[in-house]
N, C-alpha and C positions, 0 to 999 in steps of 0.2 A: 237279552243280555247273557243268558246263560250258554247260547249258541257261541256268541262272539267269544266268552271263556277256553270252550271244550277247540272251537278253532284255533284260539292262540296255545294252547297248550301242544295240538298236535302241531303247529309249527315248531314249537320249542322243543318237541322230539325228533321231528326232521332232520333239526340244526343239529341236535347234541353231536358231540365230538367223541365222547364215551364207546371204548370200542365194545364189541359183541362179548357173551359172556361164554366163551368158548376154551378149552382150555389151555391153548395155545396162549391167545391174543391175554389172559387172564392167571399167565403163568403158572399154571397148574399141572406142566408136564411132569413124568417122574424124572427126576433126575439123579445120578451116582454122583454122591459126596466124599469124597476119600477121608475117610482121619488119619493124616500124617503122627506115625508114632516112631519111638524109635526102630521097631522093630521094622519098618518100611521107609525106612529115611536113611539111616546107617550104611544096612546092604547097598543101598543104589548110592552112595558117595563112594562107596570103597568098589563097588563094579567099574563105575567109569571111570576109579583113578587105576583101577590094576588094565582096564582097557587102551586108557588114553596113550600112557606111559611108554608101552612096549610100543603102538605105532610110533607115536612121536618120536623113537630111535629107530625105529627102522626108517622113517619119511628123511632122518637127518643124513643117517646111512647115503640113501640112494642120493641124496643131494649133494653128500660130499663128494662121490664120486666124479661129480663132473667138476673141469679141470675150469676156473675161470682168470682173467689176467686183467686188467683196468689201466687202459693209460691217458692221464688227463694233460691234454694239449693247447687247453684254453690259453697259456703264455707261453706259447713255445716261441724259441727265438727264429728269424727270420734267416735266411740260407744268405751267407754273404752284405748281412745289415747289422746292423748296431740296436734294433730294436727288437720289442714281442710285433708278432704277427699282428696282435690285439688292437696293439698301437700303431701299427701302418695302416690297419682298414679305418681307423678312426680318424687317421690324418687323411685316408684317402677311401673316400668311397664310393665303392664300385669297385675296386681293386683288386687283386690276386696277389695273396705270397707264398712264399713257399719253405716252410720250415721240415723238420725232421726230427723225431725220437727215436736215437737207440736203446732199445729194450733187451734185456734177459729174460726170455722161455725158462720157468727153470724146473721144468718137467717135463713130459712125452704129452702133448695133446694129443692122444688116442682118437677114433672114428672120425666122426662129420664135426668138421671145423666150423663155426659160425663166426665173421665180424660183424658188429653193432656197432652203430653208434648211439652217443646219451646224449642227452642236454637236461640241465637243472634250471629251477625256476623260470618255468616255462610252461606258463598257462593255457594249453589248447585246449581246454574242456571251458574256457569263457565262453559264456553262452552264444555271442551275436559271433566270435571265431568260429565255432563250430555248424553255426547257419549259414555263414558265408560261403556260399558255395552254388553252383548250377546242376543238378542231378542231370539234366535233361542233357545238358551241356558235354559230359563225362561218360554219356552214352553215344557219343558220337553225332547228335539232333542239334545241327548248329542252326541259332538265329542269330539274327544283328540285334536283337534286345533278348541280352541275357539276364537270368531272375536278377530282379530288385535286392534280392537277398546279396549280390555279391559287392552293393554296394557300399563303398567309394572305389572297388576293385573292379568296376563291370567296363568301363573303356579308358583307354588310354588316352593322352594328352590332344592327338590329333582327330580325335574324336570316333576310332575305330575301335568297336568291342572288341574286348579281349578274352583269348582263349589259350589255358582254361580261367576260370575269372573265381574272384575273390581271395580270402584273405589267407585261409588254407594254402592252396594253390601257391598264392604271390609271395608266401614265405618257405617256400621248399626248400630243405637243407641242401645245399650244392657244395661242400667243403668234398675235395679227390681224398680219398684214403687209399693207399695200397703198402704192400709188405716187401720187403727185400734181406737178402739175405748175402753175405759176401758179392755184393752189389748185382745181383742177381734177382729181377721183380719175378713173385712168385705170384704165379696166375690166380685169379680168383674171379666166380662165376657170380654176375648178376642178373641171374633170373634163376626162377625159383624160390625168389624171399616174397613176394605175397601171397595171401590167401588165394587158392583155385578160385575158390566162389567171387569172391570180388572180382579179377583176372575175367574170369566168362561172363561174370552176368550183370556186375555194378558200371565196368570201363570197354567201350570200345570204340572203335577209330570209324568216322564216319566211311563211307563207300567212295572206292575208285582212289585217286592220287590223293595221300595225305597233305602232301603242298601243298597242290593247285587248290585243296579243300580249305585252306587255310589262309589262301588269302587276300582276304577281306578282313582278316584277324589280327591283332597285334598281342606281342608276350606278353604275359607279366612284369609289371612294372620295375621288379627284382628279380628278372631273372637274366641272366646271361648266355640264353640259347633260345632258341624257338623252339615250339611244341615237339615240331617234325625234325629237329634236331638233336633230339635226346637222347638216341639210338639208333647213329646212319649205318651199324655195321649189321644190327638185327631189327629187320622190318616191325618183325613179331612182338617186341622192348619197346617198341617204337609208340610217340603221340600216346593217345590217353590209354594205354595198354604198356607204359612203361613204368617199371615194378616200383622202380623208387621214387615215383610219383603217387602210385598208387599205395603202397606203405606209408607215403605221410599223408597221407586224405585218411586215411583212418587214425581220428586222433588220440592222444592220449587221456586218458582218467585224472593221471597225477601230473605236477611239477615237474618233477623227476624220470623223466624217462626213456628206455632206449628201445630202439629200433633196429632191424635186421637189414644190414644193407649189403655183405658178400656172404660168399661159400666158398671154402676152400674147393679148389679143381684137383679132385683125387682121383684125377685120370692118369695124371701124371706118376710114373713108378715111384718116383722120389716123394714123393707127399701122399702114394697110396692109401698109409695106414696111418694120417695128419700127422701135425709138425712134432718134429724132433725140438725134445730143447736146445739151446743154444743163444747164441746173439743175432738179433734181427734187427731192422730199421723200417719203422712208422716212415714211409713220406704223404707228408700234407701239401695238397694244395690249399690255403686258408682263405675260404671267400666267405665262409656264414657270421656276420657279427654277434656276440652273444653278453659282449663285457657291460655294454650300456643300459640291461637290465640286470646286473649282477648276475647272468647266470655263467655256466660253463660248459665245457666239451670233454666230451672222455672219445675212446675208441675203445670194445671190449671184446675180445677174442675169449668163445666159450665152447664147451663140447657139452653134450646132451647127458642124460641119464638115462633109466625107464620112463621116468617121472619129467621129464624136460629138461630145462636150461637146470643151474644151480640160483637154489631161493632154498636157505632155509628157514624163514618163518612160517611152514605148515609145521614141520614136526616142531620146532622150539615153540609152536603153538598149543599143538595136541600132548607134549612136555607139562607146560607151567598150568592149563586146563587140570593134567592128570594129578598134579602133585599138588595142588590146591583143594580139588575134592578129597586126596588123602589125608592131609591136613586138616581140612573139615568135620571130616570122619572120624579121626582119631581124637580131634578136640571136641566134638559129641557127644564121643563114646565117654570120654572122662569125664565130662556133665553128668551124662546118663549115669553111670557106674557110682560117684560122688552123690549125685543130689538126688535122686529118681527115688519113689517110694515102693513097697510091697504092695501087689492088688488087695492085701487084705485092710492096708492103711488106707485106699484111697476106698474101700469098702464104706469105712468105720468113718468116714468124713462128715462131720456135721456141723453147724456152725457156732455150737462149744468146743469144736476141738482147740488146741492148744499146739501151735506149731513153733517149733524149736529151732 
């Protein structure tokens, strides 16, 4: 009997869960405690508001510098029609129109001219949006069963996969921007608005004729040109290695947002050193729908800083950071100052004291 005791007992020590009595597993490390007093809590509110402050005018500084202009063309009127653009692709889809805004420049855009376009409410970062897609696909590896991922986008009606396929892809922004000036179209380069890295190593065109490579393929279901169509004047722009293809396959974070679609050509004497103010004219081709989600279209002509495009929410960041720990600082210090005791009162502390 006594055997069968000392046996179960040393199982019940096998089992235990109780960890080792080590100082680690048994929390017994030494550890540094800090006592926040004023005397260490004050200084470091009033450091990083006298820190914060001065960047955050200089971040707003360099941000004002660059010149930017917003033109929202979501209802622009149609060229020679009685309606918005908006409403011709809604009466007729598939369509093309063609509307125009004239603009006032009303400063010197100085260096590298960038045009962007935006769109609002406009959720690329939906999860099954942003899977939708073929990697394998967009590295030039074509099959006739493209990923699963890019379905309901992976073939077309006559039952030929499509290239490139999914939902990314099948809604590429295809609306023509360009600029004119005393009816004069002022050149603008597209290539050079995506990332190198994406460019060499995420997109390339399969080998030998991008046609003849092509077809077995059919387009995108929304799109109005074929793959090998995108750029019949630069081989190099061309198929999955064309930039403004490759700029919307990297999608956005927000809603709200814009993308690099020209460069101004400052090769030319006249636009060397970018646009001069004056009056210019927006013409749109308008084929992207955007009204039946409530969102909209802007076109944005920007010039750079040190710091990049113009964004000032870092410094009016590192601004209201700054002047909020001052604030806190100086409402401490007047605590402190007011209510704080002498070391020799908190000496004398006992519990007959009698506090006031």
């Amino acid at each position: 009997m006594s055997t069968q005791n000392v046996g179960n007992e040393e199982n019940a020590a096998s089992k235990s869960k109780r960890p080792s009595d080590s100082a680690f597993k048994q929390q017994r490390l030494p550890a540094w405690q800090p006592v926040l007093t004023a005397r260490t809590v004050l200084p470091t509110f009033f450091v990083i508001g006298v820190l914060f402050i001065p960047i955050g005018v200089v971040l707003l500084h360099f941000s004002n510098t660059a010149n930017e202009l917003i033109i929202d063309y979501t209802n622009c009127d149609q060229v020679g029609g009685t309606e918005t653009c908006a409403k011709f692709l809604k009466n007729n889809t598939g369509g093309t129109c063609i509307c125009q805004k004239n603009f006032i420049l009303p400063s010197d855009f100085n260096g590298d001219v960038y045009m962007y376009y935006g769109l609002t409410n406009y959720y690329q970062n939906h999860r099954r949006y942003v899977k939708s897609r073929d990697d394998e696909q967009l590295l030039g590896r074509l099959s006739l069963t493209p990923s699963s991922d890019c379905t309901p986008f992976a073939y077309a009606d006559d039952g030929k996969p499509i290239a490139p396929c999914g939902a990314i892809a099948n809604s590429l922004f295809n609306d023509t921007l360009t600029l004119s000036q005393d009816g004069k179209v002022i050149d603008l380069l597209n290539t050079g608005i995506a990332w190198p890295s994406d460019k060499s190593v995420k997109f390339r065109n399969p080998e030998g004729n991008l046609t003849l490579a092509l077809k077995d393929y059919a387009k995108p279901l929304f799109w109005q040109k074929s793959l090998d169509q995108l750029d019949i004047d630069n081989p190099e722009n061309n198929g999955f290695q064309n930039e403004d293809l490759i700029v919307w396959m990297r999608t956005a974070a927000l809603p709200s947002f814009r993308k690099l679609y020209r460069r101004l050509d400052q090769t030319k004497s006249q636009f060397a050193k970018g646009l001069k103010a004056g009056n210019y004219t927006l013409n749109i081709n308008y084929n992207y729908p955007v009204v039946s989600f409530d969102g909209t279209k802007r076109m944005i002509l920007s010039t750079t800083s040190v710091l990049g495009g113009k964004n000032p929410f870092l410094g009016i960041a590192y601004i209201v950071v700054g002047a909020i720990c001052v604030t806190l600082g100086l409402a401490l210090l007047f605590i402190h100052m007011r209510c704080s005791r002498s070391n020799m009162e908190m000496i004398n502390v006992n519990p007959h004291t009698q506090y006031s």
